[in-house]
C-alpha positions in Angstrom: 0.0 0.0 0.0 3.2 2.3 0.2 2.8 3.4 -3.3 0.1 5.8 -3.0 -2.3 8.0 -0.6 -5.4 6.1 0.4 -8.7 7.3 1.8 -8.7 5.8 5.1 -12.9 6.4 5.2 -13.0 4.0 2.2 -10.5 1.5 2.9 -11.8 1.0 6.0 -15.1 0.3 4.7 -13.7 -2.2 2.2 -12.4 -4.0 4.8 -15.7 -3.7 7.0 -17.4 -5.5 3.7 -15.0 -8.2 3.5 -14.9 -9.3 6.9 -19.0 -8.9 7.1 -19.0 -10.9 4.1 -16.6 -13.6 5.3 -18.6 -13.7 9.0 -21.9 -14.6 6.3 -20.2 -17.0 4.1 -17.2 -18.9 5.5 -16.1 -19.0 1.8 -16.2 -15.7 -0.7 -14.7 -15.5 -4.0 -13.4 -12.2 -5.0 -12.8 -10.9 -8.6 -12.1 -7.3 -9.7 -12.8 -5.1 -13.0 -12.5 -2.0 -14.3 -15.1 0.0 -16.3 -14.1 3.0 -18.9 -16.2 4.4 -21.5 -15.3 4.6 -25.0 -13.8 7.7 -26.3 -17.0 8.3 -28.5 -19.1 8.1 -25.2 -21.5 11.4 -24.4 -19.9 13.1 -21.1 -20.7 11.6 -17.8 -22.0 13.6 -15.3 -23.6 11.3 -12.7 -23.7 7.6 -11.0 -26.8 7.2 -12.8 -24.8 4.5 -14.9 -23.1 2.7 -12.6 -25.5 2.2 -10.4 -28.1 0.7 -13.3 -24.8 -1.9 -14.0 -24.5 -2.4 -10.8 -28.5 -3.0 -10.2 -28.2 -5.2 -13.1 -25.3 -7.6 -11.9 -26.5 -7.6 -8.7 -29.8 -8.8 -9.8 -28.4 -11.2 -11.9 -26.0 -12.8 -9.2 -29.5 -12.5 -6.9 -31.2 -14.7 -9.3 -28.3 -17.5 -9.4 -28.4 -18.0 -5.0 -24.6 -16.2 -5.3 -25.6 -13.5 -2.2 -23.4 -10.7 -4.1 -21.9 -7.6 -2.3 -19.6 -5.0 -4.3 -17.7 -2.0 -4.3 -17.0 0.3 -6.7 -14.9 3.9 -6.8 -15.2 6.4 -9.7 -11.9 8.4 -10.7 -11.1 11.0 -13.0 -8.4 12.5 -13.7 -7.6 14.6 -17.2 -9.7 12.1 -19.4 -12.8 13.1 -20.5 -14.9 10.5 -19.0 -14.5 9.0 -16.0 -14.0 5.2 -15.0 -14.9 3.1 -12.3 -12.5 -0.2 -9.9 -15.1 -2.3 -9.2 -14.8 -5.9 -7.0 -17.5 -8.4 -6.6 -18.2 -10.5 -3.8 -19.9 -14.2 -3.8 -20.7 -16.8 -2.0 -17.7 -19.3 -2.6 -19.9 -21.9 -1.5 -21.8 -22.1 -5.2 -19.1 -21.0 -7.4 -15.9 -22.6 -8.2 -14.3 -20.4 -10.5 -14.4 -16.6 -11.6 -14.1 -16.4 -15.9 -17.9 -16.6 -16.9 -18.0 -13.2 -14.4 -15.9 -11.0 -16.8 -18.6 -12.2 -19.6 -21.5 -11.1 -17.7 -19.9 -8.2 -16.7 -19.4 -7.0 -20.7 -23.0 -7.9 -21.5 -24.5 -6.0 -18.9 -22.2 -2.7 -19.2 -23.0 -2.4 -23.3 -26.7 -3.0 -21.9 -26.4 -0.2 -19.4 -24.2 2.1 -22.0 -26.0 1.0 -25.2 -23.1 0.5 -27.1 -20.7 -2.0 -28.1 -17.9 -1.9 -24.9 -15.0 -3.8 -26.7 -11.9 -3.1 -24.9 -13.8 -1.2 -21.6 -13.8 -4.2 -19.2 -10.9 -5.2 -17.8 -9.9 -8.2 -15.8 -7.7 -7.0 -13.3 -5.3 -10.2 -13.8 -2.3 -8.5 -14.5 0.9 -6.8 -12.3 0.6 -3.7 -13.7 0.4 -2.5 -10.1 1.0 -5.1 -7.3 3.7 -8.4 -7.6 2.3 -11.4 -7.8 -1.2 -10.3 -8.5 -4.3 -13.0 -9.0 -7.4 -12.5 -9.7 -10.7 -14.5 -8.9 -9.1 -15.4 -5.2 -11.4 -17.8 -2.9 -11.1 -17.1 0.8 -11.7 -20.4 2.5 -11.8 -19.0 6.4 -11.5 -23.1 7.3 -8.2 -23.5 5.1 -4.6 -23.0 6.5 -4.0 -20.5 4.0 -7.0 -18.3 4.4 -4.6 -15.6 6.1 -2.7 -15.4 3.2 -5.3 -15.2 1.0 -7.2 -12.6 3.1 -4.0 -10.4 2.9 -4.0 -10.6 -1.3 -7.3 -9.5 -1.5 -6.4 -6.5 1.0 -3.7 -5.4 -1.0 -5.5 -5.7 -4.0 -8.5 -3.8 -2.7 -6.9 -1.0 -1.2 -5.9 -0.1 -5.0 -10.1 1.1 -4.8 -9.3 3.7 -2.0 -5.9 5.6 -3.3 -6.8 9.2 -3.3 -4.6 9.9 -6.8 -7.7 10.7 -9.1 -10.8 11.3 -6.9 -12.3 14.0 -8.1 -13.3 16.6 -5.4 -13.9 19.9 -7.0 -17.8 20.2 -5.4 -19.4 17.7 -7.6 -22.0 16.2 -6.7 -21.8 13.0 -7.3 -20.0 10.2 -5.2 -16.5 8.3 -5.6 -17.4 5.5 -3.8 -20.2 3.2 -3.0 -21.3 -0.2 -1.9 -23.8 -3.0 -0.8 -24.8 -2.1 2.6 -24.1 -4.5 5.4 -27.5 -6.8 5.6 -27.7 -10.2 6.8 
């Protein structure tokens, strides 16, 4: 975490989430993605669109018995639009892996947008910014190596709650949101 400024506000919630989550489901899968817009893409001035993806997905994952939390954080920095880090959370108990998530997510943000979204979801899956990065990683809080596993996802997370791109010049929409803590 040394490499940038966080927000402690929202890495502190992320962390709340996560170990809610785990105290729910003794095993959670994690998997994050990013979400741009293309370059052609009318100016964004509002949540209004994430928060119909993230409806959507939710929904979806709803439907399938997969309890789904999230998180997302929208930054912006001299591009024109705006992009959000998302990271899902589901009950490892019904899943076993992570790959047909990155195709629902695609379907339902060109849904939500309305266009074709070739090239503005991505995986997360490489170490562009932390060693040894995974995605997709199952927290098995009965395994030896849950620790370990916990401490990934922390690192990886915290990425969500640098301040480096958060807008704050009085706008009025959020940078940050996520499922409330509900049994």
């Amino acid at each position: 975490m040394s490499q940038y400024d966080y927000e402690y506000l929202i890495f502190q919630k992320i962390i709340d989430l996560l170990n809610f989550y785990l105290n729910k489901h003794s095993k959670c899968l994690v998997v994050r993605f990013d979400l741009t817009f293309p370059l052609s893409y009318a100016s964004v001035m509002s949540n209004e669109l994430i928060s119909s993806f993230i409806q959507k997905l939710i929904q979806k994952y709803k439907r399938k018995n997969l309890d789904p939390y999230y998180i997302w954080v929208r930054e912006q920095n001299t591009s024109h639009h705006p992009h959000y880090h998302c990271a899902l959370l589901l009950n490892g108990h019904k899943v076993e892996s992570f790959s047909f998530i990155f195709h629902d997510v695609k379907s339902l943000w060109a849904s939500t947008l309305g266009v074709d979204v070739a090239g503005q979801v991505h995986h997360c899956n490489d170490e562009k910014y932390y060693k040894n990065y995974a995605n997709g990683i199952m927290i098995e809080t009965y395994q030896n190596e849950a620790q370990v596993k916990y401490e990934a996802v922390i690192r990886q997370l915290s990425y969500l709650a640098k301040m480096r791109d958060k807008r704050d010049y009085g706008d009025p929409w959020r940078n940050f949101g996520m499922s409330g803590l509900r049994c």
